[in-house]
Each structure stands twice: as C-alpha cells, then as structure tokens.
N, C-alpha and C positions, 0 to 999 in steps of 0.2 A: 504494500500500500504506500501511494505517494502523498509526504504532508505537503500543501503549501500556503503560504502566508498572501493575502491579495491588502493591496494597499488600496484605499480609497478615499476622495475628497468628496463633499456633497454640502449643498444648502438646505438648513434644517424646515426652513421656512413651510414647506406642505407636506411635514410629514411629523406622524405623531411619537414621532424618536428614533432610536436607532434600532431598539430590537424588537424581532419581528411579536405581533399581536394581533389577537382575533378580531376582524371586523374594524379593523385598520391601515391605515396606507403609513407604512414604514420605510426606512433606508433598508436595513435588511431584505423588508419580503420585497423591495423592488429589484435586487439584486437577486434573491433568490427564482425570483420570476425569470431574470434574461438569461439566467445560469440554465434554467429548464429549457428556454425557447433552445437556446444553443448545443444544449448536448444531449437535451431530450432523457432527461433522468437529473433525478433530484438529488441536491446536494444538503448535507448538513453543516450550516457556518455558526461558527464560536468568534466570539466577536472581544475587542479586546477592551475598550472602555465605551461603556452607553452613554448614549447623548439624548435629553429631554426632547418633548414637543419644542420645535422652531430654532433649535441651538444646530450649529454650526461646527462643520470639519473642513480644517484645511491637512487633515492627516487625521486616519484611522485605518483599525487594521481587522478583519478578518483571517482565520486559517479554516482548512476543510483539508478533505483526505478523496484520493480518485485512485482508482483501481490503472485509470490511465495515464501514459505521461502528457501532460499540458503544454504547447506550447507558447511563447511571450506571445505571438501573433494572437492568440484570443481575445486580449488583453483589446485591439480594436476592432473584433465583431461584437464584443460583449458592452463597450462603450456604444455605438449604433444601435443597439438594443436598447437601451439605458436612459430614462428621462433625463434631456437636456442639466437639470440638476444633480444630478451625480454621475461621479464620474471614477472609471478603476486609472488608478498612474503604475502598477503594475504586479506582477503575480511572482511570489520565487518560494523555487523548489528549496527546503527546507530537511533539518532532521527530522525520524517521524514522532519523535517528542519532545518536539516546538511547542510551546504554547504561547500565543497572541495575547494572554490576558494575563496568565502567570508569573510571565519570563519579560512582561516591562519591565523596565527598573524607574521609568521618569515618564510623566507626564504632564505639558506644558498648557495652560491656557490663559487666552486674554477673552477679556471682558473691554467693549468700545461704547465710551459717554462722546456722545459729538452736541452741540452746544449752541447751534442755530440750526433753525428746520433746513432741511435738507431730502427732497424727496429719492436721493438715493439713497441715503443712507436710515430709512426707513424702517426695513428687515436687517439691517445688519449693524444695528446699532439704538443705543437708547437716548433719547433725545430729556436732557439734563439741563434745563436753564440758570437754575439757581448758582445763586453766588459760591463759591466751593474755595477753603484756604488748602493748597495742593502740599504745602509744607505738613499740614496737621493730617493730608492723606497719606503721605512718607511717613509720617511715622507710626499712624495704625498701620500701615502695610509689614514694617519693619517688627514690630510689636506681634505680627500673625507669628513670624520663624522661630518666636520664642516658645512656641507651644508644640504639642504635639498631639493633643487629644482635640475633637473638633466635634462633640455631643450636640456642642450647642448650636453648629452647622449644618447639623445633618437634619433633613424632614423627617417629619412621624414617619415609622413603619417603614423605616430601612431598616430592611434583615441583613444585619450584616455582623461580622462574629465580633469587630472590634472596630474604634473610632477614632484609633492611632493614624494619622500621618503625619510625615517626615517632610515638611516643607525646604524646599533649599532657596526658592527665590520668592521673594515678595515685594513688588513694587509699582508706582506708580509712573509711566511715562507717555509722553507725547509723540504722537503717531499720525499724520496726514490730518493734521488740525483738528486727532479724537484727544480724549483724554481717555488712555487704555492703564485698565490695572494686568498687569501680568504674574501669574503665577506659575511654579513651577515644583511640583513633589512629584514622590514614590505613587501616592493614590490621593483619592479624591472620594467625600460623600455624596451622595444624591440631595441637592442642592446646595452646595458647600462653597460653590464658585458665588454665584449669582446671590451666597447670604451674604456673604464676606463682601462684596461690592455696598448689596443694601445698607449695609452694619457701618460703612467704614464711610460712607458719602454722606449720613449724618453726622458722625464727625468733623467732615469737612465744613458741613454748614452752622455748626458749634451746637447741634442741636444734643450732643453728646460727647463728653470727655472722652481723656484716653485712661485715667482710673476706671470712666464703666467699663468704655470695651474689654479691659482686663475682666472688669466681675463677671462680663457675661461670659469670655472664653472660658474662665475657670468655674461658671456654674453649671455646665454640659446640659442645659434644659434649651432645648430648644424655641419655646416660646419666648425667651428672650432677644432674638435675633429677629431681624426686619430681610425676610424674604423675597421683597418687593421688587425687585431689578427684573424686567423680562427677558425671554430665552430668548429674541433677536440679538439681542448685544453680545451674545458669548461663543466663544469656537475654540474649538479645540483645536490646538494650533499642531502639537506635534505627539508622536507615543514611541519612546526610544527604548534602545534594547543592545543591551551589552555584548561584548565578547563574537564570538564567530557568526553567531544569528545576526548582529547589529551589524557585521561588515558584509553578510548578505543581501540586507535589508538596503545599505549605502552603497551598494554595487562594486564594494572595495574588496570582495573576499577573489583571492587567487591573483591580486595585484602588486 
C-alpha cells in the first residue's frame, strides 16, 4: 500500500469547514468528490488540522493510502475537477506511517483587521474601525508565549484529551495596510485563534488590562474570553513537518 500526503490551499468562505459532514458542503467532501470522478473508487483522507465554517488555507495537508502508484500529473486533472476555490499545489509519495496530523510539529496562523471598508477584503478579513493602541497589542501578544495551557480559549465541547500548547511566536504586524496578529505553535484549540484576537483587540481599545488578560489565561473557563472575531479574517497560513517527511514535503529530499 502506497501513503501519500496531498497538499492543498482553498477559501473557506462557502464551505462549512474542512472536514467532511452530513448534509454539508465541505473542503474535504469536495475533494473527496473529484478524487471519485477521477479514479472512480473512493478514497479515505485524514486530514491534518481542521479549519471552521469560512476560515481560510493558504497551506493544509491531507494523507490517504492507494493500492496504486499516483502520478504528480493528477495533481492537474484533479484541480479541473475542483471548485475554482480550492485548489491541490501537490501530492508526494510518503512512508506508509506518515501521519498529516501526528507528525506536524508547527503550525502557523494569521488573523487580518483591515481598517476602512474595502469590498475586497470582505471575506478575507474583519473590518475593525475602532481606535486600537498597537503597543498594548504587542504586549498581550507577547504575554500569550508565557502560557501554555489555553482552557480558557478553547469553545465548549472540544473533546480533546489536553489544553497544553506550546506557543513559539506571538505577535502583532503590518501587512498590505491589515493589521495581522500572527501566531505560531505545536497545536491549536477549536476556537483559540479567533479568541485570542477577540481577547487581545479589547485590550487594544483599553476596554481591558493586561493584569485581566493574565486572570482570564490563568482561569481556563472559557466564558471569560470574547469569541467574537469572524472566521473571514483567519487562514491558516502554513503546517510544517520535521526531518525526512519535511524535506519531502519542501521538495529538498535526495538534493
């Protein structure tokens, strides 16, 4: 059995996240749809980090297993099959215990505040007029890499076995006249991006210290945290991967 890992970017905007659901139009099941038209037999994809209703990749990864070997040429009948909104950037042959979701070690995302209307940047960004002190955003941001438990970021009724992550970058910068927070750790909770925006943009408007944001990190209750940023503004920007899988993945392996 052949593993391989398929890389793909897509706009979250008409789909109600990434993994596939009953009685839903997803990223997954529309890939899983051009996967069938194309080789006429169904595949099973493990997917590496989930993305909400209308949130954004510019980098995500699925792996699956084919009794066949694949050729990279797929990679453009399978895009021509594919809503103009998603898109595969390419498919590699793998060990066959690779894992897409296990064997991350990073993943990267920014969150986009743009600051006058702007009908492009509509879906792909939250439109923030308020006054904001960007120094008092630098330092809740800097204030997040102190922590490492995130309860109080995470939504109700995430099953999940623990609420440890390992933050390495937290910050705030300027990007094509956004105001973008970028983050970067090991994982992520199901709402943990889009809290930490909400959390930390009232700060900026002095609507909150940086002693509370401390009481709320350290109180892991979630209803203390302001949820409120919409999933236009967020994308997952990148999902990295160490050692001989990562030099496959950067097309550096046997270079």
């Amino acid at each position: 059995m052949n593993r391989y890992f398929l890389e793909l970017a897509y706009k979250g905007t008409a789909y109600s996240g990434f993994q596939v659901q009953d009685n839903a139009n997803t990223v997954q099941g529309e890939l899983q749809k051009a996967m069938a038209v194309y080789f006429r037999k169904e595949f099973e994809l493990t997917g590496s980090s989930r993305t909400d209703t209308g949130v954004h990749a510019r980098q995500n990864y699925f792996h699956f297993d084919s009794d066949t070997k694949i050729p990279a040429s797929v990679v453009y009948n399978l895009n021509a099959i594919l809503p103009g909104d998603i898109t595969i950037k390419g498919i590699f042959p793998v060990n066959p215990d690779a894992h897409c979701r296990f064997d991350a070690i990073a993943r990267e995302y920014r969150y986009y505040i743009y600051r006058q209307k702007d009908p492009f940047m509509a879906d792909r960004g939250w439109l923030y007029s308020y006054p904001l002190d960007t120094g008092r955003l630098q330092e809740a941001a800097a204030t997040i890499r102190e922590y490492n438990d995130f309860s109080s970021f995470s939504k109700r009724n995430t099953q999940v076995k623990t609420f440890q992550c390992a933050i390495s970058d937290s910050e705030w910068i300027e990007e094509n006249d956004c105001l973008v927070y970028r983050v970067r750790g090991n994982r992520f909770l199901r709402g943990m991006v889009r809290g930490l925006v909400a959390t930390m943009l009232k700060l900026g408007r002095g609507q909150l210290t940086l002693p509370e944001l401390r009481d709320i990190l350290a109180a892991k209750d979630c209803t203390r945290a302001d949820f409120s940023a919409p999933p236009q503004g967020l994308f997952l920007m990148a999902v990295e991967y160490g050692g001989a899988l990562g030099e496959i993945l950067e097309g550096r392996a046997g270079n």
